[in-house]
C-alpha positions as CSV (number, residue, x, y, z in Angstrom):
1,X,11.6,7.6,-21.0
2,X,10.6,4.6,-22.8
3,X,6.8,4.7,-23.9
4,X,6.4,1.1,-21.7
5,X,7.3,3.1,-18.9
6,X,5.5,6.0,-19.6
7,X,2.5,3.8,-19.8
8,X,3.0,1.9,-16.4
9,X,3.8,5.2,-14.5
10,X,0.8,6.8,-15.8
11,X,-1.5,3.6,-15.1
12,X,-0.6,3.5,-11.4
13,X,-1.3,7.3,-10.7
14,X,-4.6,6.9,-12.7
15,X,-5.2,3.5,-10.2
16,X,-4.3,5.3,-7.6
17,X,-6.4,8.6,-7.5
18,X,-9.9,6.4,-9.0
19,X,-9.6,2.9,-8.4
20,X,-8.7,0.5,-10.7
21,X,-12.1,-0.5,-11.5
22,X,-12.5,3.0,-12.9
23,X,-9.6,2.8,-14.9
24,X,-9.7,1.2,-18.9
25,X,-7.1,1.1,-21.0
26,X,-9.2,3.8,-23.1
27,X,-8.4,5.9,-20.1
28,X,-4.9,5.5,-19.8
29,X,-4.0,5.8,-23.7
30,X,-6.2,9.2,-23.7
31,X,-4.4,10.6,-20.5
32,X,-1.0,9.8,-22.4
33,X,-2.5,11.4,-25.9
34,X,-1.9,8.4,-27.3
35,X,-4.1,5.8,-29.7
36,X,-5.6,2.6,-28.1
37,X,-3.4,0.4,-30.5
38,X,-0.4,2.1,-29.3
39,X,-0.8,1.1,-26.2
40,X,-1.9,-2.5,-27.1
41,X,1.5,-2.5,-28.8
42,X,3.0,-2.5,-25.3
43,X,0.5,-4.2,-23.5
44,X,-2.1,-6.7,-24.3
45,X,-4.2,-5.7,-21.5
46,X,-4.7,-3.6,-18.3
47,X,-4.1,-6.9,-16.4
48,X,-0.7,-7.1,-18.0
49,X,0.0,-3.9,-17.0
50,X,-0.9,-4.2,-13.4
51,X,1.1,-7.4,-13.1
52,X,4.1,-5.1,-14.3
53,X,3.7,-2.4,-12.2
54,X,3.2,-4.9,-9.1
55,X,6.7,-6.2,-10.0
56,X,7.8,-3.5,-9.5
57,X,6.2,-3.0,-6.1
58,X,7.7,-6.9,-5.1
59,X,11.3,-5.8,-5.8
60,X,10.4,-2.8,-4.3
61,X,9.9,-4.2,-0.7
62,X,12.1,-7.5,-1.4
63,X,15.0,-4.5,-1.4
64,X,13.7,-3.1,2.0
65,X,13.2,-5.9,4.0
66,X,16.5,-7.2,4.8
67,X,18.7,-7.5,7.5
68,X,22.6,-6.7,7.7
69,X,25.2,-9.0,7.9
70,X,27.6,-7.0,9.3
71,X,26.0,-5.4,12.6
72,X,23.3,-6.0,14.9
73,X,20.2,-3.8,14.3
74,X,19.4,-0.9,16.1
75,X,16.6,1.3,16.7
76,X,17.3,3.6,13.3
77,X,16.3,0.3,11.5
78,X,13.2,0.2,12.7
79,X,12.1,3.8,11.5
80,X,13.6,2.9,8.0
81,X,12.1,-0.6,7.6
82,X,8.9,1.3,8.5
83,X,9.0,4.2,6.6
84,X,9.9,2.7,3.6
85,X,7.0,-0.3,3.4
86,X,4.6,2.1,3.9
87,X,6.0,4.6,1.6
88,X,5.5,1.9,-0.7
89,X,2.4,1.2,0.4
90,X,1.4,4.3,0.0
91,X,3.0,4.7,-3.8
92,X,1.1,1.3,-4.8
93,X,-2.0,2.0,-2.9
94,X,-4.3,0.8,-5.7
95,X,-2.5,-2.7,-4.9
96,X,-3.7,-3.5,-1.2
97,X,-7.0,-1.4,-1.9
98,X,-8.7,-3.8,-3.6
99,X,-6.1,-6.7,-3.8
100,X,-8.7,-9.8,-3.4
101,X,-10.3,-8.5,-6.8
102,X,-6.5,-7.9,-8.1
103,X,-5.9,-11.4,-7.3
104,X,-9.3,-13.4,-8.3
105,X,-9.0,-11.8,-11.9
106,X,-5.7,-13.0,-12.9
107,X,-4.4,-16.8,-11.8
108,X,-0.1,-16.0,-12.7
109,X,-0.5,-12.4,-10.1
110,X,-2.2,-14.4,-7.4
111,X,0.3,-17.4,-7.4
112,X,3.2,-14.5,-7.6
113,X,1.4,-12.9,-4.7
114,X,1.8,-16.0,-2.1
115,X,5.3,-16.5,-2.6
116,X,5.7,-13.0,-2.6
117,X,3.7,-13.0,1.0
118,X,6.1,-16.2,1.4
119,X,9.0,-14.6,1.4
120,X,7.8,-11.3,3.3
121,X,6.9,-13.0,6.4
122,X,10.5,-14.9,6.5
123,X,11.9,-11.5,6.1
124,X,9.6,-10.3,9.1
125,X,10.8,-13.2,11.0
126,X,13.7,-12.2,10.2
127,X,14.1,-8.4,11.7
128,X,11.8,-9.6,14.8
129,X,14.6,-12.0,15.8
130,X,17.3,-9.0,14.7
131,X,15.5,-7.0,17.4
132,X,15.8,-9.9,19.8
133,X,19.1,-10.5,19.0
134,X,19.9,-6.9,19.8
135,X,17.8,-6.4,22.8
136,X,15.2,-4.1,21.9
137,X,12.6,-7.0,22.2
138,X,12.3,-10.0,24.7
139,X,9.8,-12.8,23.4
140,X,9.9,-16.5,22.8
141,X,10.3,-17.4,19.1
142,X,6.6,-18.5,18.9
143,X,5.9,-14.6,20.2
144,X,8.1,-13.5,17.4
145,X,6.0,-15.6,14.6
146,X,3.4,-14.5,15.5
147,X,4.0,-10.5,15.8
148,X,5.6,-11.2,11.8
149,X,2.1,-13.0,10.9
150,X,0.2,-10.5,13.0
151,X,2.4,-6.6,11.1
152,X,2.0,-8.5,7.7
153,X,-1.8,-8.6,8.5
154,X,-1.8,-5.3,9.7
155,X,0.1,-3.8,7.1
156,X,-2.1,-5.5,3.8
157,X,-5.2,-5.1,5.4
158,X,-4.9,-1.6,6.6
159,X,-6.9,-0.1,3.0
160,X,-9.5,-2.3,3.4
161,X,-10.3,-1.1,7.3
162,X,-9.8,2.6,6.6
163,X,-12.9,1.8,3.7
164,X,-14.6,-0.8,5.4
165,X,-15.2,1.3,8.2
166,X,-15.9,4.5,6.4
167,X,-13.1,6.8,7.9
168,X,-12.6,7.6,3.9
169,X,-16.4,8.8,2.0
170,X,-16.3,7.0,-1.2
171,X,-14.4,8.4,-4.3
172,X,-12.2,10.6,-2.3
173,X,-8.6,9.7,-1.6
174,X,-7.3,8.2,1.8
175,X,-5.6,10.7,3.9
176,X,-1.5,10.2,3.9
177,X,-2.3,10.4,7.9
178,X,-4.8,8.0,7.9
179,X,-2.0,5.1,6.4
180,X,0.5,6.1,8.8
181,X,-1.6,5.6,11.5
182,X,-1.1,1.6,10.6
183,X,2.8,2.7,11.7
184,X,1.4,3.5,15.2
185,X,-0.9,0.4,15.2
186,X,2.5,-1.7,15.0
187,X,4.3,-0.1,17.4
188,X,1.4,-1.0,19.7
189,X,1.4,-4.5,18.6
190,X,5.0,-4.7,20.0
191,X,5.0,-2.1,22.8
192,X,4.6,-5.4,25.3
193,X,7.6,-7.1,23.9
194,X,10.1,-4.1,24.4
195,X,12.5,-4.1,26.5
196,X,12.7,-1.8,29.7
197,X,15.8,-0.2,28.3
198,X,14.2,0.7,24.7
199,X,10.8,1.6,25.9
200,X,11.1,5.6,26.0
201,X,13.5,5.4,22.5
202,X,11.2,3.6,20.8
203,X,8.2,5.6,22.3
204,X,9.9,8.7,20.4
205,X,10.2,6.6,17.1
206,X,6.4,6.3,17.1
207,X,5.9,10.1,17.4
208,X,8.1,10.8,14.2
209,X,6.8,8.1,12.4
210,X,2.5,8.8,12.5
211,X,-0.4,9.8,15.1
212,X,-2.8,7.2,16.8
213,X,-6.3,6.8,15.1
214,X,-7.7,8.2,17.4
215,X,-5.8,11.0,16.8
216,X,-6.6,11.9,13.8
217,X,-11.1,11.1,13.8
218,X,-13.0,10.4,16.5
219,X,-13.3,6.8,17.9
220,X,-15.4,5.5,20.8
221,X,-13.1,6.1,23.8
């Protein structure tokens, strides 16, 4: 593995498990066993560092939000479009946990960032009319906007409500159940919009794919 790589890969575990706050590039060189200058050598910066490993975290999700050309979609889709965003999510955590500091500190990541958002909620728009167009949902195109706007929300905030609202103590970890409980949290979001035929299917997609909130800690009923 090439020593860039090597350095990005360990940067976003290190981010990851303490925050990228917590993180220096003194930090990351002494977890590789390497010197500070080698790493400079790479990298100028930790901020040029992030900005690599959140490329790879765009072309990540660019990949998985797509639509075929050949076929309508079908229920399968959904658990895969699902599963895999918040997979990635989950593998580039450090990104949406403290992504208005991310974005504040570096001017090139935040203009990246909007088109990246850009093109995401086209791409959202996108598999919502799919879903139409097959007939798992039934909504006007102003209905279908707005559940795009509405998952994309859902989905980039869901770090900062987990925190905000203390369901994770501070330094520890978030639970892996605690982000797939966003999965259920869309699912709601569209459970109005299904159609009668793809109500109990897609009721069954929601248990394989995560448990409620209050599932998992104790919410005012």
């Amino acid at each position: 593995m090439k020593t860039r790589d090597r350095i990005t890969q360990a940067s976003l575990a290190l981010f990851n498990q303490q925050g990228e706050r917590n993180v220096t590039t003194n930090h990351i060189a002494s977890h590789l066993g390497m010197s500070p200058g080698n790493l400079y050598y790479h990298f100028k910066n930790k901020q040029q560092i992030i900005f690599d490993i959140y490329l790879v975290y765009e072309r990540l999700v660019g990949v998985h939000l797509s639509v075929p050309n050949d076929r309508p979609l079908v229920i399968n889709d959904k658990l895969v479009y699902l599963r895999e965003i918040f997979q990635g999510l989950w593998d580039y955590r450090f990104i949406h946990r403290d992504l208005q500091h991310l974005l504040q500190n570096d001017d090139e990541l935040r203009k990246r960032y909007n088109a990246f958002f850009k093109r995401c909620l086209s791409s959202t728009q996108d598999i919502y009319f799919g879903l139409r167009d097959a007939g798992i949902l039934s909504a006007s195109d102003e209905e279908l906007r707005a559940l795009a706007l509405n998952s994309w929300i859902l989905v980039t905030s869901w770090f900062d409500f987990i925190h905000s609202n203390l369901l994770v103590e501070e330094g520890q970890e978030e639970l892996r159940e605690l982000l797939n409980a966003g999965i259920y949290q869309i699912f709601a979001m569209e459970r109005p919009y299904l159609t009668d035929a793809f109500r109990e299917p897609v009721a069954e997609l929601a248990e394989q794919l995560g448990q409620s909130l209050e599932q998992i800690v104790a919410l005012p009923s």
